[in-house]
C-alpha positions in Angstrom: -15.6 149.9 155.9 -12.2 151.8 155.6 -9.9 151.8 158.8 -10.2 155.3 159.0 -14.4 155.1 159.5 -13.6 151.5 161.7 -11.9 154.4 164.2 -14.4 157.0 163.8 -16.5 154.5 164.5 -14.6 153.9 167.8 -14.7 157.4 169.0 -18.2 158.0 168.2 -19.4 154.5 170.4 -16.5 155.9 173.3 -17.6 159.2 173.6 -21.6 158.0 173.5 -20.8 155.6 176.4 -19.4 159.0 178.4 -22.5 160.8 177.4 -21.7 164.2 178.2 -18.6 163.6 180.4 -15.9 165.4 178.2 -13.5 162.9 177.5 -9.1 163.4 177.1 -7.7 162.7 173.4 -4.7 160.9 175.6 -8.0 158.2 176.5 -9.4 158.3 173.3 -6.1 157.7 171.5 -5.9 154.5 174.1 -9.3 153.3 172.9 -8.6 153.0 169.5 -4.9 151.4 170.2 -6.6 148.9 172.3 -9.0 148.0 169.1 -6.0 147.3 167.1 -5.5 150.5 165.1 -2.8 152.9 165.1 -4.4 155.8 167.7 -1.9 158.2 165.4 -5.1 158.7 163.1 -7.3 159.7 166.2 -6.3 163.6 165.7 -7.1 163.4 162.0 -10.8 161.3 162.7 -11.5 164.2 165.4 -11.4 166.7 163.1 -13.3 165.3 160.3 -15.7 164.1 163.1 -15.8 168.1 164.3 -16.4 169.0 160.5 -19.0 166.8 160.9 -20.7 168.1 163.4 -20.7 165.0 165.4 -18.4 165.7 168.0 -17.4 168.9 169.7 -13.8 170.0 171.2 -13.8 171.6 174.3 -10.9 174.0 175.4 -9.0 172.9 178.3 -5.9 173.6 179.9 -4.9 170.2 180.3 -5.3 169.9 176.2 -8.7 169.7 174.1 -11.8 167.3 175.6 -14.4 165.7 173.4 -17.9 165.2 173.8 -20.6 163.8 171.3 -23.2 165.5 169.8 -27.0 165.0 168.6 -25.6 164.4 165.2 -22.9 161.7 166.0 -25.8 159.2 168.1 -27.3 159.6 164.8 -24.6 158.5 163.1 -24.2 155.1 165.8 -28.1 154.4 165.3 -28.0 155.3 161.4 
């Protein structure tokens, strides 16, 4: 597994554990640099995440929330 899907693979198992709690990139950015791996690639994985159709941003004033989708539990069972 590349580091880049070892992170996606981070986001995916964070945001599952919020379920549908929108969650900050600010605390998604800590999860992955408290795994060990540079949380400058968390912008880059949420977009090909989004492209994916696992996860979906929310607007916010406070700068763009996350929450995973039907597609990305798949992708944690799969």
């Amino acid at each position: 597994m590349t580091e880049a899907q070892k992170v996606r693979q981070i986001l995916l198992e964070y945001l599952a554990t919020q379920g549908t709690i929108p969650t900050g990139e600010y605390k998604l950015k800590t999860e992955v640099r408290l795994a060990g791996f540079d949380a400058s690639q968390v912008d880059a994985e949420l977009e090909t995440l989004e492209m994916m159709g696992c996860v979906h941003r929310l607007p916010s004033l406070t700068g763009a929330r996350w929450i995973i989708l039907e597609k990305g539990k798949e992708a944690l069972n799969a």
